[in-house]
C-alpha positions in Angstrom: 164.2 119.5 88.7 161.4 117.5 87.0 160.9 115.5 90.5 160.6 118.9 92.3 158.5 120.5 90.0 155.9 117.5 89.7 155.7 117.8 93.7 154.9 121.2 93.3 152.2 120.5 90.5 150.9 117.6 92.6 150.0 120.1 95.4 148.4 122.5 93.5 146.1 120.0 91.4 145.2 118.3 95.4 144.4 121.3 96.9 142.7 122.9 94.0 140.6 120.0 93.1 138.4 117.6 94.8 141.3 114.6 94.1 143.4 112.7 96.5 146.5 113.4 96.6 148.2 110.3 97.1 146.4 109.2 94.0 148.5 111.9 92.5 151.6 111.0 93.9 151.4 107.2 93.5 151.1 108.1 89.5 153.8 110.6 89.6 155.9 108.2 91.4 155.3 106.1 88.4 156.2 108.3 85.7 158.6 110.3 87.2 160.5 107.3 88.0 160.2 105.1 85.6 161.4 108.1 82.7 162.8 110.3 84.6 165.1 109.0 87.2 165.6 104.8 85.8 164.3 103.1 88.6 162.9 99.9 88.2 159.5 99.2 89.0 160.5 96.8 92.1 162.9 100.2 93.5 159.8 102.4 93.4 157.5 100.0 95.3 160.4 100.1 97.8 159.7 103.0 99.2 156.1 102.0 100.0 155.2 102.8 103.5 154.1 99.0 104.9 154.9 99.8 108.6 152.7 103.3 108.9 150.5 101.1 106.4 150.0 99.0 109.2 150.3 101.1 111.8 147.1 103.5 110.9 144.8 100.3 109.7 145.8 98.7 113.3 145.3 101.6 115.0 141.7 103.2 113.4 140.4 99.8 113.5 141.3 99.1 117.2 139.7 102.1 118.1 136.7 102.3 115.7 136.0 99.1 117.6 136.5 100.5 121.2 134.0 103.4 119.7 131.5 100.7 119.2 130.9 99.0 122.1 131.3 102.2 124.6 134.5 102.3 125.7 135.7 105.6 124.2 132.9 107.0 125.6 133.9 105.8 129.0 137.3 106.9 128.6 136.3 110.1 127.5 134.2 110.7 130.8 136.6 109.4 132.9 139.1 111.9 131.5 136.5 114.6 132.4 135.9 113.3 135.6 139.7 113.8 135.8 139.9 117.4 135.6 136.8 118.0 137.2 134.8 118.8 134.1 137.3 121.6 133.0 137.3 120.3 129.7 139.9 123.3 128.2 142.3 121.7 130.9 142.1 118.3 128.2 144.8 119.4 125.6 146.9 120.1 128.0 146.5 116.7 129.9 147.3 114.9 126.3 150.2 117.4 125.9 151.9 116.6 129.2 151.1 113.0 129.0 152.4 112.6 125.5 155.8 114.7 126.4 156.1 111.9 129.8 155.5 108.8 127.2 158.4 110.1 125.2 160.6 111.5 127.8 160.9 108.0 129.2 161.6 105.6 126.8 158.6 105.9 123.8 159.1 106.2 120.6 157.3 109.0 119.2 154.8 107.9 116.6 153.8 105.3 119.5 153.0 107.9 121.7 151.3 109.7 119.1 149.0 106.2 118.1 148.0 105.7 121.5 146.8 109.3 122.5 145.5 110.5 119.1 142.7 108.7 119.3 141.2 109.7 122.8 142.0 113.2 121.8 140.3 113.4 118.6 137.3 111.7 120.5 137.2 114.1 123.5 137.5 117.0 120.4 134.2 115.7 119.0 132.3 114.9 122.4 133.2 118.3 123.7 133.7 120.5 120.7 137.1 121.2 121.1 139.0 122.6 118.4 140.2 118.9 116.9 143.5 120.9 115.0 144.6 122.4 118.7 143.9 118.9 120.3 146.2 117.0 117.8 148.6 119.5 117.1 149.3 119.7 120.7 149.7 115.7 121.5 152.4 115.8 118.6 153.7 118.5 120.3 154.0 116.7 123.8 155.5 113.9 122.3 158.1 116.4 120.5 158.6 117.7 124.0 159.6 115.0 125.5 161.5 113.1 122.7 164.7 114.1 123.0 165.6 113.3 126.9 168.9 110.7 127.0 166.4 107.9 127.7 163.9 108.7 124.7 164.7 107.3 121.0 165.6 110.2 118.9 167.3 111.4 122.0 169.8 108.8 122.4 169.9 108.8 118.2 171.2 112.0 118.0 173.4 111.7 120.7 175.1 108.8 119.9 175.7 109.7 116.4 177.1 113.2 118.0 179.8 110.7 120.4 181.1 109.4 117.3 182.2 112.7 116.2 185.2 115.3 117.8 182.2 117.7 118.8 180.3 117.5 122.3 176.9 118.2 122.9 175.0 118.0 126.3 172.6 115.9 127.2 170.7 118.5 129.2 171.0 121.0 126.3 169.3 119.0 123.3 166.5 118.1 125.8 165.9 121.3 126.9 165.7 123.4 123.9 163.1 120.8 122.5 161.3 121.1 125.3 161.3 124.5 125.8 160.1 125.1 121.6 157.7 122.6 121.9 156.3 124.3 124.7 156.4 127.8 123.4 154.8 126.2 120.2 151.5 124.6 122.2 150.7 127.7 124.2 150.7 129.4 120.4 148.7 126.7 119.3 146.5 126.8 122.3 146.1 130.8 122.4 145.8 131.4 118.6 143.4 128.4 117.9 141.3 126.8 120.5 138.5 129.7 120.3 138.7 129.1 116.5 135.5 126.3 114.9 136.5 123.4 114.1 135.4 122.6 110.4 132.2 120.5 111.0 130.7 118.3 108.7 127.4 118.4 108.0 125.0 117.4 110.7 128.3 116.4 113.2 127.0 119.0 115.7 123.9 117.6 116.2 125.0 113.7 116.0 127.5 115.2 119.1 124.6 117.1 120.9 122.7 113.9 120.7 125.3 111.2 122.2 124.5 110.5 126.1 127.5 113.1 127.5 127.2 111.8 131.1 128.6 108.1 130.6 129.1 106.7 134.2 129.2 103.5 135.8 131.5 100.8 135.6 132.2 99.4 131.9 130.4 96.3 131.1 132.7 93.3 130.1 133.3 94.0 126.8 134.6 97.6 127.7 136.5 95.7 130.7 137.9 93.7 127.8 138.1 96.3 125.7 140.5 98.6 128.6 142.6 95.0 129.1 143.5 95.2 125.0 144.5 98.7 125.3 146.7 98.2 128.6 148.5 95.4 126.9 148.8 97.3 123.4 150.8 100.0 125.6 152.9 97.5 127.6 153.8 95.4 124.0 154.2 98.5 122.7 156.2 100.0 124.9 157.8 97.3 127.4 158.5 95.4 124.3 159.0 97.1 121.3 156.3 95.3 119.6 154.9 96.8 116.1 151.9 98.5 117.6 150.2 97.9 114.3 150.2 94.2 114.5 149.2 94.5 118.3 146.5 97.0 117.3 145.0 94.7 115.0 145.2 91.4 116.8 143.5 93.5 119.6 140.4 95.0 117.2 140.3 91.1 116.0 139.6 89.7 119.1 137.1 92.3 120.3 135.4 91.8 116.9 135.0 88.1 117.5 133.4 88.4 120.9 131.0 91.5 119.7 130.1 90.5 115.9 126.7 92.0 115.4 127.6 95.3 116.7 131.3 95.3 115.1 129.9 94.2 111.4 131.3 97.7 110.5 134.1 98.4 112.4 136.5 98.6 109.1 134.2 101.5 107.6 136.1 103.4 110.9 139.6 102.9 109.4 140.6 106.1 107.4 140.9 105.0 103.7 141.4 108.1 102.3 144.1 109.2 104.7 145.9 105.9 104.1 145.6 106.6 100.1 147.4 110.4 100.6 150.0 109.5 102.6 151.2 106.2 101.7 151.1 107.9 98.0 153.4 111.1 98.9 155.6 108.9 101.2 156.1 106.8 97.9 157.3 109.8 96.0 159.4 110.8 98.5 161.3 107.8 99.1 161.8 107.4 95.2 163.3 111.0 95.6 165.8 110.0 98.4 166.4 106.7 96.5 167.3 108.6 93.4 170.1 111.0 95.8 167.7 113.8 95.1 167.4 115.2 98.6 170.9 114.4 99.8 171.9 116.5 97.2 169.8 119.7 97.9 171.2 119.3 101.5 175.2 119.3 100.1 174.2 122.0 98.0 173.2 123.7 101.2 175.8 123.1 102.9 178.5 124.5 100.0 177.1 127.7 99.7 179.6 129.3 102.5 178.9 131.4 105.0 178.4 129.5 108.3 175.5 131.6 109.8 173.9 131.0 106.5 174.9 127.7 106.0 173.5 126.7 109.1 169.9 128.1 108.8 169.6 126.6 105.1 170.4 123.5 106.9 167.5 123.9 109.0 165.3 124.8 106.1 166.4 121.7 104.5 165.7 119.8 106.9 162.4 121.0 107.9 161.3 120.6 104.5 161.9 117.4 103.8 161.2 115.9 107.4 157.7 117.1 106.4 157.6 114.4 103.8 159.6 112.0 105.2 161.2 109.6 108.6 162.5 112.3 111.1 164.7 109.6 112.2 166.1 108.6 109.1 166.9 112.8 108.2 168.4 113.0 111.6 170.7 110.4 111.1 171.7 111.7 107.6 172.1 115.6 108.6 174.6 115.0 111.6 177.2 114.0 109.6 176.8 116.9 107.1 176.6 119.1 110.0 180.1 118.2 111.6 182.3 119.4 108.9 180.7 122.8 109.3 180.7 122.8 113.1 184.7 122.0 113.4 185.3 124.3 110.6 183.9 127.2 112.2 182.6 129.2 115.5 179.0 128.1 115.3 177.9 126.4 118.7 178.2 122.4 118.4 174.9 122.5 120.7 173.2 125.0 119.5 173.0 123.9 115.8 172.6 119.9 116.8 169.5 121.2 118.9 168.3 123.5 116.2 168.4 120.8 114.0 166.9 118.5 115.5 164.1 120.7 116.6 164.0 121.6 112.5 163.4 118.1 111.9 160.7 116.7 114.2 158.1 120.0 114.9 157.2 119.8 111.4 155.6 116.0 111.6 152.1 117.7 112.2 152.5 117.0 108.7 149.5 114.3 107.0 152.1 112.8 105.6 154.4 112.1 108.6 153.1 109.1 111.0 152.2 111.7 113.4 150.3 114.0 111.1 148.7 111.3 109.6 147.5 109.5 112.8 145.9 112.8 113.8 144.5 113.5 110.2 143.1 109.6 110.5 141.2 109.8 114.3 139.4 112.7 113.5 135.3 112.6 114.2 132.6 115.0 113.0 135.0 116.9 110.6 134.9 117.9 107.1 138.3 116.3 106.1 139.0 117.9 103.6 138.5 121.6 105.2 140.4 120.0 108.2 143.0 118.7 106.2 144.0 121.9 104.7 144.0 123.0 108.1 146.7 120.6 109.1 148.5 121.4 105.8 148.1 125.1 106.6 149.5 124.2 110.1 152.7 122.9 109.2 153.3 125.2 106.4 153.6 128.1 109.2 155.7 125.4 111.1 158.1 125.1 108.0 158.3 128.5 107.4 158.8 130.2 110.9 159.9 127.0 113.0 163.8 126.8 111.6 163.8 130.7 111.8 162.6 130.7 115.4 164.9 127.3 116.1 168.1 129.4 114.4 167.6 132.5 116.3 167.0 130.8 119.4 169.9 127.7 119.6 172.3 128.6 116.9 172.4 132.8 116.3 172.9 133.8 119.9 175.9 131.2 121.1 177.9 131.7 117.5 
C-alpha cells in the first residue's frame, strides 16, 4: 500500500506544482524501494526505460533536424497538396495511415514514431488541435494492431492457441478496429473545434512561417526524404531499433548541414524524457516487487464472472497506462483462462475486451505512444497540453473498459 499511495501523492504534487514528475518518481523509486520493498539499487535501475530512452532522443533529434533544413515543411505541404488543401481531412489521413502500418506487419510504437512527428507539425502549421491530431494517430495504430499479421495480433493469438479456448482471428481484429474507430470520431467531434493550448507568441511564429512551400526539395531535403525512407524500411523491413536508425540518420544530416544544425539537440524533448523514463522506473520496480500481479489475482478471486471480468479490464487498463501493453497482454491471458473455462463468459469477447483494455489507454505520456506525441509537439504550452493528454487518458481509463465490457464481453455471456 505504501507503493500505491506514493503514486497517488506523486500525481498530486506534479499536477499541483510546477515540478516534473519523473523527478518525483525517480526519488520515490528510490525510497520506496530501497525501504520499502528490498530491492537493491542495481534491481531498481532495471527497470529503467533504455529502449523508449533511445527511441524518443533518436526520434525528436531526427526530426528537429528535418525541421531545420526545410524538409517538414515540405512534407507538410505536400500532405496539403494531398487532400487538396482540406486540411480537417489531415487527422484522418494519419489515422488511416497509422491503422494500415499496423494492420500489416508494424509494431505499434514504430508506427506511432514515424507519423507523430508530421502530425504534430501539420497541428502547428495549420492550427489544428495538436491533442485530436495525436490522439487519433495512436488511435489508427490501435486500429490496426491487432490483424493476424500485426505484432500484438499474432501475440495475443498465439498465447490464446496454447490454451483449450478459441478465439477468431477475424473477431479480435475487428472489435479493435471497430472501438478504435468509434473512439477517433469522439475524439474528432468533441475536440477538433476546441484551442489548442498555445504558448506564448506560437501563433504569430506560425502566422509568420512561409505556408505555401513548393518546389522541389533542395539536396539536403532530397537527403533528408532518402534518411526517412530508409528509417521506415530498417524499421519496418528489418526490425531495426528505430532509435538507433533515428539517430545515425539526424547524425549524418548534421554532418553535411553543421551551421544550420548547431542546435538541433535543443529540439529533443528533455523534459518529456525526464517524466516518463522517471514513472516508467517506478512502475517496473512495482511489477518487479509482484505488486501489480497481485492486484490482478486479487481481481480475479473476487467471484462473480461478469464482475470478475470487468475488474480485469480495469486492471488492465490501469496499469497498461503506466506500463508495456505487450508485456500486460502477455501476463493477463493466462489469468484470464481459468475464468473463461470455468464459466459462460464468451472466450472472444473477453480476449478482445482485454486487449482493447490494454492498448487504447497508451495516449498515456508515459506509454511510448503517449510520450512520442507529448515529445513532437510545436507551439504548445506543455504543461497545459500535457494535462490535456493526462486528462485524455484518464476518460479513456475510466469509460474505455466499461464501453470495451459492454460491448465484447456483456452481450455474448
Amino acid at each position: 500500500m505504501i507503493s500505491i499511495g506514493a503514486l497517488l501523492v506523486m500525481f498530486v504534487v506534479g499536477t499541483a506544482l510546477p515540478i516534473n514528475l519523473g523527478i518525483l518518481a525517480f526519488v520515490a523509486t528510490f525510497a520506496v524501494g530501497t525501504a520499502s520493498l528490498g530491492l537493491t539499487e542495481d534491481e531498481i535501475f532495471e527497470g529503467f526505460p533504455a529502449k523508449l530512452f533511445v527511441t524518443i532522443v533518436g526520434v525528436t533529434y531526427l526530426f528537429s533536424v528535418a525541421r531545420r533544413n526545410g524538409t517538414i515543411d515540405w512534407l507538410v505541404a505536400a500532405g496539403v497538396r494531398l487532400v487538396r488543401g482540406k486540411v480537417e481531412l489531415i487527422p484522418w489521413v494519419l489515422f488511416l495511415v497509422a491503422a494500415l502500418l499496423t494492420a500489416f506487419g508494424t509494431f505499434t510504437p514504430a508506427a506511432v514514431a514515424i507519423l507523430a512527428p508530421i502530425g504534430m507539425n501539420f497541428a502547428y502549421r495549420y492550427k489544428l488541435n495538436p491533442l485530436v491530431v495525436g490522439m487519433m494517430v495512436i488511435s489508427g495504430g490501435h486500429a490496426g494492431a491487432f490483424s493476424p499479421l500485426a505484432v500484438s495480433g499474432a501475440l495475443v493469438l498465439g498465447l490464446v492457441d496454447k490454451t483449450e479456448v478459441h478465439v477468431s482471428a477475424v473477431t479480435l481484429f475487428s472489435a479493435s478496429f471497430v472501438i478504435n474507430l468509434v473512439l477517433a470520431v469522439l475524439t474528432y467531434v468533441l475536440l477538433a473545434r476546441r484551442p489548442a493550448p498555445l504558448a506564448e507568441g506560437a501563433a504569430e511564429a506560425a502566422d509568420d512561417e512561409d505556408l505555401a512551400v513548393s518546389g522541389r526539395p533542395d539536396w539536403r531535403q532530397w537527403l533528408t526524404l532518402a534518411s526517412l525512407v530508409a528509417l521506415v524500411v530498417g524499421a519496418l523491413g528489418f526490425h531495426l531499433e528505430i532509435g538507433f536508425l533515428a539517430l545515425a540518420a539526424g547524425s549524418l544530416l548534421a554532418l553535411v548541414d553543421m551551421k544550420r544544425q548547431e542546435k538541433a539537440v535543443d529540439g529533443v524533448s528533455w523534459s518529456t524524457l525526464l517524466l516518463v523514463a522517471g514513472m516508467m522506473t517506478y512502475i517496473a520496480m512495482l511489477e518487479k516487487a509482484g505488486i501489480i500481479e497481485e492486484i490482478s489475482e486479487h481481481a480475479a478471486d473476487l467471484g462473480a464472472p461478469l464482475v470478475v471480468a470487468l475488474l480485469l479490464c480495469f486492471t488492465v487498463a490501469i496499469t497498461s497506462a503506466f506500463a508495456s501493453s505487450t508485456a500486460i497482454l502477455t501476463a493477463i491471458i493466462p489469468l484470464a483462462v481459468p475464468l473463461l473455462l470455468s464459466s459462460h463468459l464468451s472466450a472472444a469477447g473477453l480476449i478482445a475486451a482485454l486487449a482493447v483494455s490494454t492498448t487504447i489507454v497508451d495516449t498515456s505520456p508515459f506509454s511510448t505512444n503517449g510520450a512520442l506525441v507529448l515529445s513532437n509537439a510545436r507551439g504548445v504550452d506543455t504543461r497545459r497540453f500535457y494535462r490535456q493528454v493526462i486528462g485524455y487518458t484518464s476518460g479513456i481509463v475510466a469509460f474505455g473498459p466499461v464501453i470495451a465490457w459492454g460491448a465484447l464481453v456483456l452481450p455474448w455471456s
